[in-house]
Steps between C-alpha positions, in 0.01 A plus 500: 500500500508423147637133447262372246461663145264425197513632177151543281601436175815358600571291194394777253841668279487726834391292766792258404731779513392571832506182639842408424587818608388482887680185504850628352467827720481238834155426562530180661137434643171415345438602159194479264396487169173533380251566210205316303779214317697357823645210289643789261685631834659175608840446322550854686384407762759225551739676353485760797366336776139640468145375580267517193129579567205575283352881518254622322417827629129462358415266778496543821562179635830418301654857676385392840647144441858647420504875686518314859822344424669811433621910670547642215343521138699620192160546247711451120173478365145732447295480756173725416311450741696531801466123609847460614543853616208434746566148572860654607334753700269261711818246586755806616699357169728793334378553158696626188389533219634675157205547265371844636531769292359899592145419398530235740672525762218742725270217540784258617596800768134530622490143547812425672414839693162366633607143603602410859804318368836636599691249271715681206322606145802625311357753154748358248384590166817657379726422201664174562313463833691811671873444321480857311354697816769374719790585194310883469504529889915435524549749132304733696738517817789677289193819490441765756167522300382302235266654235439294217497123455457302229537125448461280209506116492615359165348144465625228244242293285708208529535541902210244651176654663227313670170547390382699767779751455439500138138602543593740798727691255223519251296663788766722633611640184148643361503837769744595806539746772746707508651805671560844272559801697418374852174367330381160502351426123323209304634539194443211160742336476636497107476838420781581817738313320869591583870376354746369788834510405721200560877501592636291205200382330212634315226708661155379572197648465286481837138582635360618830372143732248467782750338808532642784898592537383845376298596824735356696810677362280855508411407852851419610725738338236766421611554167250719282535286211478113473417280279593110415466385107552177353608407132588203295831410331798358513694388830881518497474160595330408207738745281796309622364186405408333833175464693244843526590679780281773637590899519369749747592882389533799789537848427470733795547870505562738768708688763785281617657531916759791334197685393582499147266360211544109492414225244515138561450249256527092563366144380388223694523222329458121522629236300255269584218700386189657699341219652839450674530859657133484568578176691772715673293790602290227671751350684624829652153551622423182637871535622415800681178345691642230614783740664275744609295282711108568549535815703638693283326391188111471569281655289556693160820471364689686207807410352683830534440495870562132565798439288885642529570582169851412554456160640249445230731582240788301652267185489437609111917505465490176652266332249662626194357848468701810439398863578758724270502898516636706176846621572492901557651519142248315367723243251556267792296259707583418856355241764350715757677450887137427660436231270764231591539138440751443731299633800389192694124484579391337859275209437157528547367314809198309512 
């Protein structure tokens, strides 16, 4: 049973959003924070009933010192080397962690694979740590068969990033993989520039990026094109004068249940800016462990298989973010049904 929760990283722009997150969602029992400046983590630490530890995932002895306390590991932070991952694997602690990318994630498999350890490793390197996956998956159920998706994230200058996801988006954004014609491709980056439109505001040019919602979504729906681009510009948040909010395009093409040709286009958006959905798509994850229980949810984990898309977008609606489709006529936005505020959410238990 998962009771007792610690977040690597936890008082980074992300880790913070996480934190405060478990706790408004329900999480009532122990919870963590930890990374190499514990007295930067304490006024959160109060402020949310936390323990603040010290965790430098460089040595060895400062992630034995803190990894016994705890069930389950939220990793907001790089970890290179694998020290947490295996320190996780030799305690039976669930792991997740949301730096892997598709040049990374096969060693992370083999690893997790070849250990003894039946506790949960959950793959979460996906666009605001699974948020846009679980958004594609519900689009996707008004198709009898999905063939092209294509999802752009629109991120605001003046909308805060941590360092580590401001040098992971450096990273990301120099090549991708993508899927053209039922082929998977590397392709650069730059020169695979496209323009997203925008439903009352100006379009955005975007690029091709390295996470790993595009596997999943060609995996999961089987569409023969996918690809997930992210550009720079200006939020409607910011355009309306108020804080940068963040802006997650869909456009999916295909055959809808009536067999005719179907397009569906929608936004999810947050007012409170990526680091806040991220810290959402955490919670739903970390949500869904500690519901699951350990016998359903040893070993390798992916987001598209442990997460209801539904409940994960209901806990979104809950916190402030809104999934909106483009009206059939297209001059007209409406709130989608599956993404609801009013929907009460159980508590999590722990």
């Amino acid at each position: 049973m998962i009771s007792r929760i610690l977040v690597a990283g936890g008082y980074g722009v992300v880790g913070s959003n996480a934190a405060r997150l478990l706790r408004k969602a329900g999480f009532e029992g122990r919870l963590g924070i930890a990374g190499r400046n514990p007295e930067r983590g304490e006024p959160l630490a109060r402020e949310i009933g936390a323990q603040c530890h010290y965790l430098n995932n460089s040595d060895q002895a400062s992630i034995t010192a803190v990894l016994d306390e705890y069930d389950l590991i939220l990793a907001v932070l790089k970890d290179p080397k694998g020290h947490l991952l295996d320190g996780a694997l030799a305690r039976g602690i669930g792991f997740v962690g949301i730096t892997q990318s598709p040049d990374t994630v096969a060693p992370m498999l083999f690893r997790v694979r070849s250990a003894s350890s039946g506790s949960p490793v959950v793959t979460l390197g996906h666009w605001q740590a699974g948020m846009a996956t679980s958004a594609a998956r519900m689009l996707a159920r008004r198709f009898k068969t999905v063939s092209d998706i294509r999802i752009a994230a629109l991120y605001d200058r003046a909308d805060p990033m941590g360092t580590m996801a401001t040098e992971d988006t450096g990273e990301y954004m120099s090549r991708a993989l993508i899927r053209e014609n039922g082929l998977w491709l590397w392709v650069e980056a730059r020169p695979a520039v496209r323009t997203v439109e925008r439903h009352g505001a100006e379009p955005f040019q975007a690029i091709p990026m390295g996470v790993l919602d595009t596997v999943s979504l060609g995996a999961v729906t089987g569409a023969r094109n996918v690809r997930f681009d992210i550009g720079v510009g200006q939020s409607k948040g910011s355009a309306a004068g108020g804080r940068a909010s963040h802006e997650v395009h869909f456009e999916l093409d295909g055959i809808g249940h009536d067999g005719q040709q179907l397009e569906v286009r929608a936004v999810l958006s947050d007012p409170e800016g990526q680091a806040h959905l991220t810290g959402i798509g955490l919670v739903a994850v970390a949500q869904a462990l500690v519901d699951a229980g350990e016998s359903q949810t040893s070993g390798w984990q992916l987001p598209e298989t442990l997460i209801d898309p539904e409940r994960a977008l209901d806990l979104a609606a809950r916190f402030g973010a809104t999934l909106r489709e483009s009206a059939p006529e297209g001059d007209a936005e409406r709130r989608s049904d599956f993404a609801n505020a009013a929907t009460p959410l159980p508590e999590m238990q722990g």
